[in-house]
C-alpha positions in Angstrom: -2.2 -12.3 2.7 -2.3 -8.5 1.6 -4.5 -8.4 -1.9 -4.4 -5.3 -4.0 -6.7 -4.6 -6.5 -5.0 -1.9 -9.3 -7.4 0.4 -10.8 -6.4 3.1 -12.9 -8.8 5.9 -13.4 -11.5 6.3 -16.0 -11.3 8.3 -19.2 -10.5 12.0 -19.4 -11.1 14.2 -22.5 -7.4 14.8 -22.5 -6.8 10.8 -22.7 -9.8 11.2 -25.5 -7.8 14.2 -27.2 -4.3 12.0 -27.1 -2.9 14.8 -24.7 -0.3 13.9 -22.1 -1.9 14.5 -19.0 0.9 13.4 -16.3 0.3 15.2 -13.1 -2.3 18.2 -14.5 -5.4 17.7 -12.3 -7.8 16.9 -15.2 -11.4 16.0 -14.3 -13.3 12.3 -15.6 -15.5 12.3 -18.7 -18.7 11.3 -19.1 -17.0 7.7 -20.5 -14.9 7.8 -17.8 -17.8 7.8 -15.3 -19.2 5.5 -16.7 -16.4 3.2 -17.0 -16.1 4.4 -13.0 -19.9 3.1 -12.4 -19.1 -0.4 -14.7 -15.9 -1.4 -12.5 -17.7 -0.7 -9.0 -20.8 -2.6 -10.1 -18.7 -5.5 -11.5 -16.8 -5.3 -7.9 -19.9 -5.0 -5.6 -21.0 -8.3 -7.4 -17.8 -10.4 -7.4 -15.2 -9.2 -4.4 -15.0 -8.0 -1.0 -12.7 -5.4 -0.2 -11.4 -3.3 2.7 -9.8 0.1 1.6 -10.3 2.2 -0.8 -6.4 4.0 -1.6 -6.2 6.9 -4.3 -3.7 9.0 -5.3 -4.2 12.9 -4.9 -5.4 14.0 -8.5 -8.5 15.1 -9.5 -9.4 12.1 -11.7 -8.3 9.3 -9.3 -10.1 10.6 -6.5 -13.3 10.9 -8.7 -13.1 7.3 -9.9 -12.4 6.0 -6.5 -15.3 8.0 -4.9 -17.8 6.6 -7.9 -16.0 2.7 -7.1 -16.9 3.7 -3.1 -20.4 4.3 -3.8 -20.9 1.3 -5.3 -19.2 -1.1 -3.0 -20.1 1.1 0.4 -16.5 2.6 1.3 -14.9 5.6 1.3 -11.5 6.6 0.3 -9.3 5.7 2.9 -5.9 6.9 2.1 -4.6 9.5 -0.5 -0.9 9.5 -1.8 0.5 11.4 -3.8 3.6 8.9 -4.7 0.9 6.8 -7.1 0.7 9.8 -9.2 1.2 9.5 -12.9 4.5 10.3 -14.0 5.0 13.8 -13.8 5.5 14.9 -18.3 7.1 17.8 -17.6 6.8 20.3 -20.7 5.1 18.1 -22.9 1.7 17.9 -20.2 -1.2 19.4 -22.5 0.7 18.1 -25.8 -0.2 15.6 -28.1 2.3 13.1 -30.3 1.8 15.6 -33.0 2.4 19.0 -31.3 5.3 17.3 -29.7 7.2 16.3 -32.8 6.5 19.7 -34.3 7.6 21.9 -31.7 10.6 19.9 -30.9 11.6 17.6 -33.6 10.6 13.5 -33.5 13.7 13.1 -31.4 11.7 15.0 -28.7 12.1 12.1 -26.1 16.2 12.8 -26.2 15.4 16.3 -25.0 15.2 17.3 -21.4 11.9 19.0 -21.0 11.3 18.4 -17.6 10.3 15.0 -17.4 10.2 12.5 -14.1 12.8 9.8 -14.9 11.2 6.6 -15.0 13.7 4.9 -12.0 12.0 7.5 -9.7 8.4 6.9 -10.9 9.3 3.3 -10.0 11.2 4.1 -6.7 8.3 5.8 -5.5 5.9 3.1 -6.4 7.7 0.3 -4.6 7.9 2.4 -1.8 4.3 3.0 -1.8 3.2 -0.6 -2.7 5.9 -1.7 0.5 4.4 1.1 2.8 0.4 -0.4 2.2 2.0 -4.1 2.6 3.7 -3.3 5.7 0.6 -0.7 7.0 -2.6 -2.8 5.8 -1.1 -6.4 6.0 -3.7 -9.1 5.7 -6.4 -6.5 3.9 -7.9 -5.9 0.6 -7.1 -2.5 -0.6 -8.0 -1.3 -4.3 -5.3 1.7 -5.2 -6.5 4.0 -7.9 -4.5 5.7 -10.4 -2.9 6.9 -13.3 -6.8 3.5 -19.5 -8.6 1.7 -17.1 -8.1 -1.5 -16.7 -8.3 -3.9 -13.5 -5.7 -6.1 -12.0 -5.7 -7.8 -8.5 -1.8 -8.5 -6.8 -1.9 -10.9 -3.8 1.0 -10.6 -1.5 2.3 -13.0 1.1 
């Protein structure tokens, strides 16, 4: 059985500033570092796992690198299809700006946004590719709050 463990990464000052950060390569806080530090500690204590798999921003790679120190791997894959959804326009805005530079019906607009059936298209390929490629192992894929899931596949 292939067992994934889905970790998104820690805190940013844009996630602290309510800015949409999408794909813009923007570094861990302090907070997130530490959330970084809290997860690999929790996971050094309670699970075994394999593989470390990241996508290729900034703050993903960070978390994963903190997670790695703590449970003695390093990243072993990057991909760039677990990115966060690519905002278009609005990266570097918040809710507010938003509304005021282009009306609360902003979301109707095209400003450049991914489509949400090609975020997911590329994730299912990616989640099928690490079945397929790492069957039988425990990977933990970082990305995109933080909060931590495990996925068991057959």
């Amino acid at each position: 059985m292939t067992t994934l463990g889905l970790i998104r990464h820690g805190l940013t000052e844009w996630n602290s500033l309510g800015k949409a950060q999408g794909v813009s390569d923007i570094p861990l806080n302090e907070i997130g570092r530490k959330q970084a530090t809290n997860i690999g500690d929790r996971l050094s204590l309670e699970e075994q796992w394999e593989l470390i798999i990241t996508s290729d921003l900034f703050r993903a790679i960070e978390t994963a690198k903190i997670i790695g120190s703590k449970i003695g791997l390093p990243i072993s894959h990057i991909d760039e299809r677990i990115r966060e959804i690519n905002c278009g326009e609005i990266e570097g805005t918040t809710e507010e700006l938003r509304v005021r530079h282009w009306g609360s019906e902003w979301r109707n607009l095209d400003l450049g946004m991914e489509n949400f059936e090609e975020v997911s298209n590329r994730g299912i390929g990616f989640l099928k590719d690490i079945v397929c490629t790492y069957k039988g192992k425990r990977n933990l894929k970082l990305e995109g709050e933080f909060n931590y899931e495990k996925i068991r596949y057959s």
